[in-house]
C-alpha positions as CSV (number, residue, x, y, z in Angstrom):
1,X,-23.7,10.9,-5.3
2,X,-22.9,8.8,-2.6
3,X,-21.8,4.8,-2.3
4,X,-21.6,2.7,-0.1
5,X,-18.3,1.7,0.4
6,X,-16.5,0.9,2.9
7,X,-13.4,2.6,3.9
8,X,-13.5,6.5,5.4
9,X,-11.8,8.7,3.9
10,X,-10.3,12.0,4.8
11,X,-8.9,14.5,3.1
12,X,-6.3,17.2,4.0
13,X,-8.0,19.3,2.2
14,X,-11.0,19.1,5.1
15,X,-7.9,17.4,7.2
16,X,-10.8,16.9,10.6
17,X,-14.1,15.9,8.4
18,X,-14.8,13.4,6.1
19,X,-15.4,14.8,2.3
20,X,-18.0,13.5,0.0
21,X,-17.4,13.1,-4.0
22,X,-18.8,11.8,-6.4
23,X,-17.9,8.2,-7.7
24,X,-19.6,5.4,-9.7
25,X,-21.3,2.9,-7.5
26,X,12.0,-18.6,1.4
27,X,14.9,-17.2,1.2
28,X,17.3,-14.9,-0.9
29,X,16.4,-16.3,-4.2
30,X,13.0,-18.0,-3.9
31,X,10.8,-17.5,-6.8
32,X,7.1,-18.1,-7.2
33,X,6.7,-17.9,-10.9
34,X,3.7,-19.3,-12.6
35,X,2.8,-18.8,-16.5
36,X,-0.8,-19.9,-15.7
37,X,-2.2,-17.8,-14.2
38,X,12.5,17.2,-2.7
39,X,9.7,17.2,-4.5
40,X,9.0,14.8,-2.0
41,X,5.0,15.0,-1.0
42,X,4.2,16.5,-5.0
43,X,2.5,14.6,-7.5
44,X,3.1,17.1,-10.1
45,X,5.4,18.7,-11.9
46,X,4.1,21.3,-14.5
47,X,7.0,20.6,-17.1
48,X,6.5,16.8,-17.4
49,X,5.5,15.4,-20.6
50,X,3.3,13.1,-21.7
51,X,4.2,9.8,-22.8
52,X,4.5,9.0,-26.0
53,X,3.0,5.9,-27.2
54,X,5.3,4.2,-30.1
55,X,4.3,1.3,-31.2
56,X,7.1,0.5,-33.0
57,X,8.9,0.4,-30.0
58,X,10.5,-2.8,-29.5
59,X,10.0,-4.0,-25.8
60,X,10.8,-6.7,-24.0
61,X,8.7,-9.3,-22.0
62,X,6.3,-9.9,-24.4
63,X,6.1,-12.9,-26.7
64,X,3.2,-13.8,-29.5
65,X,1.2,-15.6,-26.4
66,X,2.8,-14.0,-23.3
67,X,3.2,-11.1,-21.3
68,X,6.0,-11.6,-18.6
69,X,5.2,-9.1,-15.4
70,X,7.0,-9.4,-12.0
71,X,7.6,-7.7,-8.4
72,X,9.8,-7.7,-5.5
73,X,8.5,-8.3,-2.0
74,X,9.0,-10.0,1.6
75,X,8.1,-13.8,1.4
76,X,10.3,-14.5,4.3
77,X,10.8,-12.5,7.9
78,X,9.2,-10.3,9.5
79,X,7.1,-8.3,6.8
80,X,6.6,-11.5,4.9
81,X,2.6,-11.0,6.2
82,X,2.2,-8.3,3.8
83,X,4.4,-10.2,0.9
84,X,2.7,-13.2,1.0
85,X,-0.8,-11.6,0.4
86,X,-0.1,-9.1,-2.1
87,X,1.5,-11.9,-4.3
88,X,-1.6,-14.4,-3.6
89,X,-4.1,-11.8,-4.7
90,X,-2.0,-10.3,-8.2
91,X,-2.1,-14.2,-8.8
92,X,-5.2,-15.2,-8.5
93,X,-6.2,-12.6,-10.2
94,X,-3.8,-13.1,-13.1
95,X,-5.0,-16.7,-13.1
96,X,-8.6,-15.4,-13.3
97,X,-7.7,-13.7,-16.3
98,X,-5.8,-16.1,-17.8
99,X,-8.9,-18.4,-17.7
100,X,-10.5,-15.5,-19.5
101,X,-8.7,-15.4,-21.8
102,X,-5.7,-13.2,-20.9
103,X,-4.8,-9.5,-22.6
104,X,-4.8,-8.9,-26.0
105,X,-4.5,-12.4,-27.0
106,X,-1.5,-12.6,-24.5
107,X,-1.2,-14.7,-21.2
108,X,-0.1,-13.1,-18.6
109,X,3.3,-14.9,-16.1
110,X,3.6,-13.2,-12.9
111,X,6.6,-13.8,-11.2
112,X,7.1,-12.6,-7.9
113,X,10.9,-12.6,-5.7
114,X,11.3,-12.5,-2.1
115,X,13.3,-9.5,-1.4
116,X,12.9,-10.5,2.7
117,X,11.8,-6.4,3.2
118,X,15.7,-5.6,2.5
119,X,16.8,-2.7,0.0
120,X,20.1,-4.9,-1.0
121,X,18.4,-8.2,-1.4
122,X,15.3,-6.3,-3.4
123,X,18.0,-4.5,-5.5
124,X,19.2,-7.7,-6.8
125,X,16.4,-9.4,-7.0
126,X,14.8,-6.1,-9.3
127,X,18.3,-6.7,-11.5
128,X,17.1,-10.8,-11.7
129,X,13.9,-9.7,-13.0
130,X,14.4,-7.1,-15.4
131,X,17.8,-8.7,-16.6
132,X,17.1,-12.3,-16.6
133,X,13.5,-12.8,-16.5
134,X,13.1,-10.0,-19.3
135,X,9.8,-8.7,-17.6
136,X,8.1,-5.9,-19.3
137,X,6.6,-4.0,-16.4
138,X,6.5,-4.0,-12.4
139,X,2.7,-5.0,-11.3
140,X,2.7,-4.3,-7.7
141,X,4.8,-5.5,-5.1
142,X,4.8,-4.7,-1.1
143,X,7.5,-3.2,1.0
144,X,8.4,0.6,1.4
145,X,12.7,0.6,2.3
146,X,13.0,-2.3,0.0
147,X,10.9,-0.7,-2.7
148,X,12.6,2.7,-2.3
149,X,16.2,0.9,-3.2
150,X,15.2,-0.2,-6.8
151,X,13.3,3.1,-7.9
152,X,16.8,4.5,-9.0
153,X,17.7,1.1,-11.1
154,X,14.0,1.5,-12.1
155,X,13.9,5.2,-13.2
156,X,17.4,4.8,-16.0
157,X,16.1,1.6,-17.2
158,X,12.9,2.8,-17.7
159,X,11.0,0.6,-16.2
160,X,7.1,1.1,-15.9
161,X,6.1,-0.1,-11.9
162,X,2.2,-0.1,-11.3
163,X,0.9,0.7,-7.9
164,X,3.7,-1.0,-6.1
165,X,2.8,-0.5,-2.4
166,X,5.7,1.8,-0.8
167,X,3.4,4.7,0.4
168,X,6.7,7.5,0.8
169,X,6.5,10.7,-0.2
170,X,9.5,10.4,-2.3
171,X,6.9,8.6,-4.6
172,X,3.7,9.8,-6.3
173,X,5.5,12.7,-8.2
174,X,7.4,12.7,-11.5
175,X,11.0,13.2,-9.9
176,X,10.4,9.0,-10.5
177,X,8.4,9.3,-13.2
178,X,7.6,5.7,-14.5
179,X,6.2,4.5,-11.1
180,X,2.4,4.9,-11.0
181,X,0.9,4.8,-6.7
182,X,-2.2,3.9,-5.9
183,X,-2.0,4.4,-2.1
184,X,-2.0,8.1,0.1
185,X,2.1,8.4,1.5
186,X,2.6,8.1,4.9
187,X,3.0,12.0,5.5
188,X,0.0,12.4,4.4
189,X,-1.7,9.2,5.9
190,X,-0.4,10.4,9.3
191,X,-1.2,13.6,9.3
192,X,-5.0,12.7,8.9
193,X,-4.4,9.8,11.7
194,X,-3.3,12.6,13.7
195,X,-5.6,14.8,12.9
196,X,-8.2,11.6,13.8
197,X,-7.0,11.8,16.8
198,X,-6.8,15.3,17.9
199,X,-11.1,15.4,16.7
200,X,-11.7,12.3,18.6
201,X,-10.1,13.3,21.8
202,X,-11.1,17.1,21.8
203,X,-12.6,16.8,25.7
204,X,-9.9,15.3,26.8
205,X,-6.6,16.9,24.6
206,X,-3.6,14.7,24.6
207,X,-0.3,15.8,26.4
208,X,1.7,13.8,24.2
209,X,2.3,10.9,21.5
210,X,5.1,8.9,20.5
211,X,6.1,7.1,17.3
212,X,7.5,4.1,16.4
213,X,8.7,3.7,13.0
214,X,10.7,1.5,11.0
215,X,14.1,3.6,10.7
216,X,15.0,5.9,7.6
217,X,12.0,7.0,5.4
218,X,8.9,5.4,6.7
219,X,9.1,6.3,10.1
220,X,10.3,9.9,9.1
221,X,7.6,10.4,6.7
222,X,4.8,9.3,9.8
223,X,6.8,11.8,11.5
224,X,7.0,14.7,9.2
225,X,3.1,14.0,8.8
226,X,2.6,13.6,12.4
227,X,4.3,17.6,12.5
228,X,2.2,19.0,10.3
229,X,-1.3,18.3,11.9
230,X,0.4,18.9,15.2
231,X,1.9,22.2,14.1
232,X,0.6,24.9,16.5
233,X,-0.7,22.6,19.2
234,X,1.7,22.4,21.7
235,X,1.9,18.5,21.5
236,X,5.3,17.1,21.3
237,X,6.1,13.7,19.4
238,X,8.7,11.7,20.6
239,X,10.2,9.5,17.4
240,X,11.7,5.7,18.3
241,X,13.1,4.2,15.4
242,X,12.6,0.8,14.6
243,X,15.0,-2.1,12.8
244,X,12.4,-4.8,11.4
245,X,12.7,-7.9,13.0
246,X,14.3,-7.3,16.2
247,X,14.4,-9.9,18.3
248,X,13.5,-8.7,21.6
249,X,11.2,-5.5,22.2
250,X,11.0,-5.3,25.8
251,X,13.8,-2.1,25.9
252,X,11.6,-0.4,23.1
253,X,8.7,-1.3,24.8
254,X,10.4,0.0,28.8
255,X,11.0,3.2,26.5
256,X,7.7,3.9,25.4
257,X,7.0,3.7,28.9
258,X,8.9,5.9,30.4
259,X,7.9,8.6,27.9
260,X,4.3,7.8,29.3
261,X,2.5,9.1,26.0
262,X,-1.8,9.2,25.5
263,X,-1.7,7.5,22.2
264,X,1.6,5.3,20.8
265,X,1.7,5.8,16.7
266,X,2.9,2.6,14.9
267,X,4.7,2.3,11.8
268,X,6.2,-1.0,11.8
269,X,5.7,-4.7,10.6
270,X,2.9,-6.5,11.7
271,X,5.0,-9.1,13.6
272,X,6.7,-6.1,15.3
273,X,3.7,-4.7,16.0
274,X,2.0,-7.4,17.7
275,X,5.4,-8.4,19.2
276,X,5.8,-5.0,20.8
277,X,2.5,-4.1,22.1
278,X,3.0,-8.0,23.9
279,X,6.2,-6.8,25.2
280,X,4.0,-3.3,26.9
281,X,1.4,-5.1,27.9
282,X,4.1,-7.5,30.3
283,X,5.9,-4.2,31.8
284,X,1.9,-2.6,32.1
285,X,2.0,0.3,30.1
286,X,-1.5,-0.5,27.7
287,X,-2.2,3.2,26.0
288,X,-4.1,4.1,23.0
289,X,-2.8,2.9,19.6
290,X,-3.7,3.9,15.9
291,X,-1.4,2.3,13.5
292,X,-0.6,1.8,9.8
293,X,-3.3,-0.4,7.3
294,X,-1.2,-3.5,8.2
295,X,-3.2,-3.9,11.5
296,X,-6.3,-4.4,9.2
297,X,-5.2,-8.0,7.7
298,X,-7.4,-10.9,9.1
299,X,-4.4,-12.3,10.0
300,X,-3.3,-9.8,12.2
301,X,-6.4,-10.0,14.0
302,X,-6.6,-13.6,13.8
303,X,-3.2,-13.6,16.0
304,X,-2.8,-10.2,17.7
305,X,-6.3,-9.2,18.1
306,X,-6.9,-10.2,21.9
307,X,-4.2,-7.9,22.7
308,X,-5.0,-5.3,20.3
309,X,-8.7,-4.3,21.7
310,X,-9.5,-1.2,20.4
311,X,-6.7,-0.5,18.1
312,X,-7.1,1.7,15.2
313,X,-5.7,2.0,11.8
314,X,-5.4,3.2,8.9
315,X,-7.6,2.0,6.0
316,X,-6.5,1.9,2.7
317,X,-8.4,-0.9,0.9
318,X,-12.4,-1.3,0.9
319,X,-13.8,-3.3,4.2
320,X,-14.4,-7.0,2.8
321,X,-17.7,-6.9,4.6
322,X,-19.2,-4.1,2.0
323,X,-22.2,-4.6,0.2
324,X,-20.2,-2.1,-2.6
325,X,-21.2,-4.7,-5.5
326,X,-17.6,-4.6,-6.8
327,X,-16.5,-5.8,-3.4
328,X,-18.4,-8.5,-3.6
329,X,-18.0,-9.5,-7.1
330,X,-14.1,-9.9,-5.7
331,X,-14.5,-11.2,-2.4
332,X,-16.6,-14.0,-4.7
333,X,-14.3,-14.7,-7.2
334,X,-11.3,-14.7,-5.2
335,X,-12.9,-17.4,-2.8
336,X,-13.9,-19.4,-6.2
337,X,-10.1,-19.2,-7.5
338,X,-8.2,-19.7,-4.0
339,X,-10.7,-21.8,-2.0
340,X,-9.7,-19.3,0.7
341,X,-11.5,-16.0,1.9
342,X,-9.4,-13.1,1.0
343,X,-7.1,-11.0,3.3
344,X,-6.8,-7.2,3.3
345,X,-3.3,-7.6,1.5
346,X,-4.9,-10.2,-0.7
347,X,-6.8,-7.3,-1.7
348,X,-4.2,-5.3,-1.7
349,X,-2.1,-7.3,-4.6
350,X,-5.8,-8.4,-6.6
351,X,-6.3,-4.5,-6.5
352,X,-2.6,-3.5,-8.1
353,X,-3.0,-6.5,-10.2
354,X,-6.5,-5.2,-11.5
355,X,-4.7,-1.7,-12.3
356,X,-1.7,-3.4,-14.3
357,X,-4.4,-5.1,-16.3
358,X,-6.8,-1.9,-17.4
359,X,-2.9,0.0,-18.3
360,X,-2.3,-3.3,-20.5
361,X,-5.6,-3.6,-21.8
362,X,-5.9,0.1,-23.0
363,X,-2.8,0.3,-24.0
364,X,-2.5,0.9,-28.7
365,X,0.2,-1.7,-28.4
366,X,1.8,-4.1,-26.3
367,X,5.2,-1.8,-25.8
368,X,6.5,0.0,-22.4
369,X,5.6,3.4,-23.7
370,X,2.4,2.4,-24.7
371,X,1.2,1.3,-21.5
372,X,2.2,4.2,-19.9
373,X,0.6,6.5,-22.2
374,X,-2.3,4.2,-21.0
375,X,-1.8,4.5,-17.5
376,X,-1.9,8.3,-17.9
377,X,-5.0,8.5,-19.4
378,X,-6.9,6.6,-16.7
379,X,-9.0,9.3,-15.1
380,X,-11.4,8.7,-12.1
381,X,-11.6,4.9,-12.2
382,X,-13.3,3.6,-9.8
383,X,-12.2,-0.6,-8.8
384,X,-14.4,-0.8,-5.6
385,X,-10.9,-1.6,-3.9
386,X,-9.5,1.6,-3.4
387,X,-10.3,4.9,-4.0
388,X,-11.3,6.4,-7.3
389,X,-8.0,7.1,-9.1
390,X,-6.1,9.5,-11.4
391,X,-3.1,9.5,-13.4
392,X,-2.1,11.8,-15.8
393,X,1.5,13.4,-17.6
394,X,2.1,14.9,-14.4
395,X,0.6,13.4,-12.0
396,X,2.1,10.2,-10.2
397,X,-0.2,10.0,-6.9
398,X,-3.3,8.2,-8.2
399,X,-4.7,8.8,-5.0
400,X,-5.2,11.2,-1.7
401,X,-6.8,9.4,0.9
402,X,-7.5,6.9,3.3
403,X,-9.8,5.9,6.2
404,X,-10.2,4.7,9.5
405,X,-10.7,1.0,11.7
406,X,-10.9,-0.4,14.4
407,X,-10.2,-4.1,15.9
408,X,-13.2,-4.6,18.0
409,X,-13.9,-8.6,19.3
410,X,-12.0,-10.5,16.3
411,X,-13.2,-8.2,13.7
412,X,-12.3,-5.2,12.0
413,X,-15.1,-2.2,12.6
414,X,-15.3,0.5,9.7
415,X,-15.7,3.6,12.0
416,X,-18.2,4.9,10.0
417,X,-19.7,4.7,6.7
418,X,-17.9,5.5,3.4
419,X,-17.4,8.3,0.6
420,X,-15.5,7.7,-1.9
421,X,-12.9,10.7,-2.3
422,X,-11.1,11.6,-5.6
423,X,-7.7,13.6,-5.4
């Protein structure tokens, strides 16, 4: 049956048409800590086996009233954007529970380090958590590089990490088997950007694109999926990588026009992005863009949008404006808890929260490998946020798809209307 929700979704399944499913309708350091409130691309791997649920097992981060839960991400710099919302949204929704109630009798403490988008910094920050702070599980987070540096220290500690967003393709698959996505990789994401673009510009075929990606795996996973729907076309991609932050653009930006490409790919922070097309639109090179979800934020809009006309993105998260009744019920209470309308990445970090809360409250027992036998038996649930997700003994991915917007006026336009797709 159909819903109406409100991002698009495509799958590479159907990589050019949309697919209907069925669903139900500041500093190194700084802490914000409140007790209120390859097999790269695979999501399965045949031999993995299912988690065992002890509930003997003796865990830590959990006391007779409290379950302690933390995350790493960018409060400072130029990705803090992203970091700031995700960590507003897991706590207002952990505050809204908390006035529930909590979980299983059990208040839940969300503390949440600024790792300033930086692998090292987010490696010892991780270390803080799990060492010092004694948290039982990951709930969320923000930041792909930084993300990607603790999954190691993560994976022999044995450390359960629920829908943290770093959409890479070394994710999603049981090669890092206690970290549960919730969000399509960017090979895959760009690929069915790509492929957006190729059906939307079929009178007119492109010559060429270029990419701009934040250096190491993010920008070469928009690549690699960039390849794929490109494979057989004859249209070349020319890759600049990116370092976060960098102060002045103009160079990147005299680049980019030089190579004179159709559409420009983007893959970088939001300041960056905003930064950058500002530093093309001085030298006079304005071509077509289609970006990453970032670009969907209000506050992205709110500051970048009369220079970003016509800008398209990716869409990863449900459009705030639906009249999907769970959207709604969350747009509602997070305005009640916050005072504030939500963001797209305040969505973002109330939706990863909301996932960290069914594993806890179906889990038999308050212990690590009880919650991720729970996690593995969620099948098909359906938030209103996001997409209808799966996990399972071998299957790490949760999700396979995204949508499409646009920034038209200073609003974000859903290109079309919504089905809700199921991996």
């Amino acid at each position: 049956m159909t819903c109406d929700r409100t991002f698009i979704v495509r799958s590479l399944a159907m990589a050019s048409a949309a697919v209907v499913l069925t669903t139900g309708c500041s500093t190194s350091g700084s802490r914000n800590s409140s007790g209120s409130g390859s097999a790269a691309g695979s999501s399965a791997n045949p031999g993995a086996a299912a988690a065992s649920c002890d509930v003997n097992q003796k865990s830590p981060g959990i006391t007779g009233s409290e379950i302690s839960l933390g995350a790493t991400m960018p409060l400072s710099g130029s990705g803090a954007a992203g970091g700031v919302g995700v960590r507003d949204g897991e706590q207002a929704y952990y505050d809204m529970v908390n006035k529930q109630g909590g979980i299983q009798g059990h208040k839940i403490k969300f503390t949440a380090l600024d790792d300033q988008y930086s692998p090292a910094v987010a490696q010892k920050q991780m270390r803080e958590l799990v060492q010092q702070d004694n948290v039982f599980a990951i709930s969320g987070g923000e930041g792909t590089p930084n993300f990607l540096g603790v999954v190691p220290y993560l994976n022999r500690e044995k450390v359960p990490a629920v829908a943290p967003y770093a959409p890479s393709s070394a994710l999603g698959n049981t090669q890092a088997p206690h970290v549960y996505m919730a969000t399509v990789d960017y090979v895959k994401e760009f690929q069915i950007l790509t492929q957006f673009v190729l059906d939307k510009d079929k009178a007119t075929p492109p010559k060429k694109f270029s990419l701009v990606g934040v250096a190491g795996n993010v920008g070469d996973n928009a690549k690699e999926g960039m390849d794929k729907a490109l494979a057989g076309k004859g249209v070349p991609v020319r890759y600049f990588p990116e370092t976060p932050g960098t102060s002045d653009l103009t160079p990147l930006a005299t680049q980019l026009k030089q190579e004179n490409a159709d559409w420009v790919f983007l893959i970088i922070t939001n300041t960056d992005t905003g930064q950058l097309i500002q530093a093309m639109n001085r030298i006079g090179y304005t071509p077509k863009f289609i970006t990453w979800a970032g670009m969907a934020d209000n506050a992205y809009i709110k500051e970048f949008g009369p220079i970003s006309q016509g800008l398209y993105m990716a869409l990863e998260t449900a459009d705030l404006h639906s009249k999907n009744a769970k959207v709604q019920e969350f747009v509602q209470q997070f305005t009640t808890a916050t005072g504030k309308a939500p963001s797209k990445f305040d969505e973002l970090g109330w939706s990863q929260a909301q996932l960290t809360a069914e594993g806890l409250r179906r889990a038999k027992a308050l212990t690590r490998s009880c919650l991720e036998a729970s996690l593995q038996g969620i099948s098909n649930l359906d938030t209103g946020l996001i997409p209808p997700l799966t996990w399972g003994p071998d299957k790490r991915a949760g999700v396979d798809a995204v949508g499409i917007g646009q920034i038209a006026g200073d609003k974000l336009k859903v290109i079309s209307e919504t089905r809700s797709v199921t991996p």
